[in-house]
C-alpha positions as CSV (number, residue, x, y, z in Angstrom):
1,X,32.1,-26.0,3.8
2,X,28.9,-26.7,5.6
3,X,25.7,-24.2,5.6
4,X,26.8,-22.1,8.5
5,X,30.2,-21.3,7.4
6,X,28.8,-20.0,3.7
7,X,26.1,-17.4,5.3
8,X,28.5,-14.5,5.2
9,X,27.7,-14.6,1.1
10,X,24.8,-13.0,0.5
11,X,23.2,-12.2,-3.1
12,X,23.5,-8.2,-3.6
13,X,20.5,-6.8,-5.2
14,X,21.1,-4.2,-7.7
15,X,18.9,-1.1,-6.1
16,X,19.9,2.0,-4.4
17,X,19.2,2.6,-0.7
18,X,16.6,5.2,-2.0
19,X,14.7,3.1,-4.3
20,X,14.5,-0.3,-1.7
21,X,13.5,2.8,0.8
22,X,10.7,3.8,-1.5
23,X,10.0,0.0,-2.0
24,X,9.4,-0.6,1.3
25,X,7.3,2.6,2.0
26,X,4.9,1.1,-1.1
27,X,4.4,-2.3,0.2
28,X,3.6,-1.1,3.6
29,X,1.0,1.6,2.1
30,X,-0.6,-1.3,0.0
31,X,-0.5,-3.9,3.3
32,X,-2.3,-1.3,5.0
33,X,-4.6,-0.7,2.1
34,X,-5.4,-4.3,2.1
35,X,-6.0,-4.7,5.7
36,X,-7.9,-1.5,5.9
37,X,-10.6,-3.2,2.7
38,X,-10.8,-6.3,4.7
39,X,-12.0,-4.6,7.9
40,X,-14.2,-2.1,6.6
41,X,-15.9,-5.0,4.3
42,X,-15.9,-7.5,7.6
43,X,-17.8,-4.9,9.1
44,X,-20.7,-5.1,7.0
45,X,-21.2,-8.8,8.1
46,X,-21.2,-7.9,11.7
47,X,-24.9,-8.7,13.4
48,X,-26.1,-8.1,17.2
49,X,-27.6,-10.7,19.5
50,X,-24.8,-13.0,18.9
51,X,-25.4,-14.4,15.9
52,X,-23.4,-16.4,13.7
53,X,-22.0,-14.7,10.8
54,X,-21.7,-16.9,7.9
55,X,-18.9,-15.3,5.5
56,X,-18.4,-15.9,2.0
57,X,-15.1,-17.6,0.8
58,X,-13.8,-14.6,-0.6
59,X,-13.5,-13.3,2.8
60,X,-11.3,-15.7,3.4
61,X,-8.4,-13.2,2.2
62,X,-6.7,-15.3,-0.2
63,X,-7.4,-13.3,-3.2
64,X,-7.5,-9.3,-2.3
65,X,-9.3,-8.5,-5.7
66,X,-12.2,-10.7,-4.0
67,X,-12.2,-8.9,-1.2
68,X,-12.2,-5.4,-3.3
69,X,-15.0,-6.7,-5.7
70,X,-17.0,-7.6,-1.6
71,X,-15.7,-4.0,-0.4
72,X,-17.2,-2.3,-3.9
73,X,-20.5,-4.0,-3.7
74,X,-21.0,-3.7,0.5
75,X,-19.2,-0.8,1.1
76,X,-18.4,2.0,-1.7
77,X,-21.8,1.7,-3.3
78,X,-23.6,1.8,-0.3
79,X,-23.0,5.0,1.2
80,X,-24.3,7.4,-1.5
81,X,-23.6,11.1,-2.7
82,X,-19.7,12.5,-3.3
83,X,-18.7,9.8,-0.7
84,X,-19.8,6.9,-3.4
85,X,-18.1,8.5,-5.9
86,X,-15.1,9.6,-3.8
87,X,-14.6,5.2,-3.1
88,X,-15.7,4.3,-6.6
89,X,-13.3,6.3,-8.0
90,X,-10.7,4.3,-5.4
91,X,-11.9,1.3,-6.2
92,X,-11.0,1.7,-10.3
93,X,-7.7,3.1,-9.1
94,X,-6.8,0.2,-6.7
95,X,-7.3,-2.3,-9.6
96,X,-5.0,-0.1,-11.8
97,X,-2.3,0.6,-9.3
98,X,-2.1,-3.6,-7.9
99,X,-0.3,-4.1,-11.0
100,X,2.6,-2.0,-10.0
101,X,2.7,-3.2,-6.6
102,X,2.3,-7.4,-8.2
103,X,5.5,-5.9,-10.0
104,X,7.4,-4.7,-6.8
105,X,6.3,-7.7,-4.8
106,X,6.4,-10.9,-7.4
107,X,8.7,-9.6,-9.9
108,X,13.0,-10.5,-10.2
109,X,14.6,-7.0,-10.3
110,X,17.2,-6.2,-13.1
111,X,18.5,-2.9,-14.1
112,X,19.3,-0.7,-17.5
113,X,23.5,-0.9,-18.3
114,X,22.8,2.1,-20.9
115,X,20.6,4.3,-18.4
116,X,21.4,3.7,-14.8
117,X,18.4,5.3,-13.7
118,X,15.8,2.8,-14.9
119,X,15.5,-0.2,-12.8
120,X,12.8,-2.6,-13.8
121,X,11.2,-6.3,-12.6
122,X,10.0,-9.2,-14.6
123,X,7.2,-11.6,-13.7
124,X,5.5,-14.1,-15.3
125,X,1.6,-14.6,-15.1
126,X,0.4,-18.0,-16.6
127,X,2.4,-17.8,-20.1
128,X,3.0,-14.4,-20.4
129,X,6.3,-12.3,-19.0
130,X,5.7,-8.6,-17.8
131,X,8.8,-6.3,-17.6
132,X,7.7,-3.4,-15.9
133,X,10.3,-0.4,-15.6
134,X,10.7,2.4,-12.7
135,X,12.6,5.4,-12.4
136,X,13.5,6.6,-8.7
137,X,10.7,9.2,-9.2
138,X,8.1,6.7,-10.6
139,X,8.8,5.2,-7.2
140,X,8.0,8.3,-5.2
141,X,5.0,8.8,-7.3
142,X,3.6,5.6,-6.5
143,X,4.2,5.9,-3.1
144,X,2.1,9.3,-2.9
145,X,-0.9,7.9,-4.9
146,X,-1.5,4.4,-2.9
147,X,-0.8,7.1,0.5
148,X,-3.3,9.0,-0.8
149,X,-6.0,6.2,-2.1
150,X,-5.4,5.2,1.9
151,X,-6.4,8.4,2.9
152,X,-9.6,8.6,0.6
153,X,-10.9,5.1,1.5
154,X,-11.0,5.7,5.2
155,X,-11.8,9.2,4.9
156,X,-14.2,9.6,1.7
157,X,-15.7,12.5,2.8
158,X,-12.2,14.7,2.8
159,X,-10.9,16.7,6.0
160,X,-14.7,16.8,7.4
161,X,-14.2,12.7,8.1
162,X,-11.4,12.9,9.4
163,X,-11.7,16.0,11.8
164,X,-14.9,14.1,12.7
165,X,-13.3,11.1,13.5
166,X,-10.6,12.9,15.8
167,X,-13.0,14.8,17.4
168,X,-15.1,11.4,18.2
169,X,-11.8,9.7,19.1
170,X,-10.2,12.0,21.4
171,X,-6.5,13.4,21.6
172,X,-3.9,11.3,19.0
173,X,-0.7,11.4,18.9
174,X,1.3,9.9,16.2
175,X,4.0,7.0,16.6
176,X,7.2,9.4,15.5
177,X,5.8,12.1,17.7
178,X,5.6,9.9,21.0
179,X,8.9,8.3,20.3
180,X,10.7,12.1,20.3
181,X,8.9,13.5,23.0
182,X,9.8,10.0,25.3
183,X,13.2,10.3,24.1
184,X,13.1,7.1,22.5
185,X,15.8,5.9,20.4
186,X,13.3,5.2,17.3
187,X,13.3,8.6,17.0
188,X,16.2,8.6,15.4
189,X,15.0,5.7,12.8
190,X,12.8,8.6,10.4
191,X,15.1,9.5,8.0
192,X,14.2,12.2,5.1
193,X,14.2,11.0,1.3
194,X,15.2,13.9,-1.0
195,X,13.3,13.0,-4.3
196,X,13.2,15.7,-7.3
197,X,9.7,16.2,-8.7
198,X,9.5,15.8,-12.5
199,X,10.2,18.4,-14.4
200,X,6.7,19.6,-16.7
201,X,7.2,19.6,-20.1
């Protein structure tokens, strides 16, 4: 058999549709977390006149933590009152939560035989091996808390920033909201996830 006529075998990974669905929504948060860090700290480099900008390696993206230590210095600390506080505060919780999502993204998946519902990933930094386990719900949770860091790093100063910023940008209308009212067939691509909360002990 050559390699054309073994492509219909594919290796099955071991998740539910929900949890690769919440996997997905996670690593597209954090890429846009990422990308949002990188601009906001480009921005403080940017000069008038045309002058070259000479930027420091860490900008060169390779390392996100870098960048985050650049965007800490250049951006959260410079902007003073709740706001600094407000991106502090994102800053500690970014470094916390990128171990989660270097687990999602770099680690093998594997799940529990005695509890179905735990799913977990192994990794291995320099000599050490990290299992870290997930439930469905610790899945959604993470999902709402990078959402919400992306909220608070581009809008520091609450609802005020971002009605500002709407009101400064004009009309907006979102991609799922332009795709029902043209009729298009991405429309029908939003599908709802039905995820319990955790019950308080």
């Amino acid at each position: 058999m050559n390699d054309d006529e073994l492509d219909f075998l594919q290796w099955k990974i071991e998740l539910t549709d929900k949890e690769i669905f919440l996997v997905g929504k996670i690593i597209a948060q954090w890429s846009a977390l990422e990308h949002e860090v990188f601009l906001q700290t480009l921005r403080t480099y940017e000069v008038s006149n045309g002058e070259e900008v000479s930027l420091p390696k860490q900008m060169n993206n390779l390392q996100f933590t870098k960048v985050l230590e650049l965007w800490n210095e250049r951006v959260a600390q410079k902007v003073g009152g709740v706001r600094q506080d407000v991106l502090t505060n994102q800053f500690h919780r970014i470094l916390h939560y990128k171990e989660y999502r270097d687990s999602l993204v770099h680690g093998m998946w594997d799940w529990s035989k005695t509890d179905l519902s735990n799913i977990s990933t192994i990794r291995v930094r320099k000599t050490e091996v990290i299992t870290t386990k997930f439930t469905l719900n610790d899945l959604n949770d993470l999902h709402s808390v990078i959402a919400g860091i992306n909220f608070k790093i581009r809008y520091p100063g609450g609802v005020e920033d971002y009605a500002r910023q709407f009101e400064e940008s004009g009309s907006y209308i979102s991609r799922r909201a332009l795709s029902i009212f043209s009729g298009s067939s991405v429309a029908n691509d939003w599908i709802t996830l039905g995820v319990q909360p955790k019950k308080k002990s």
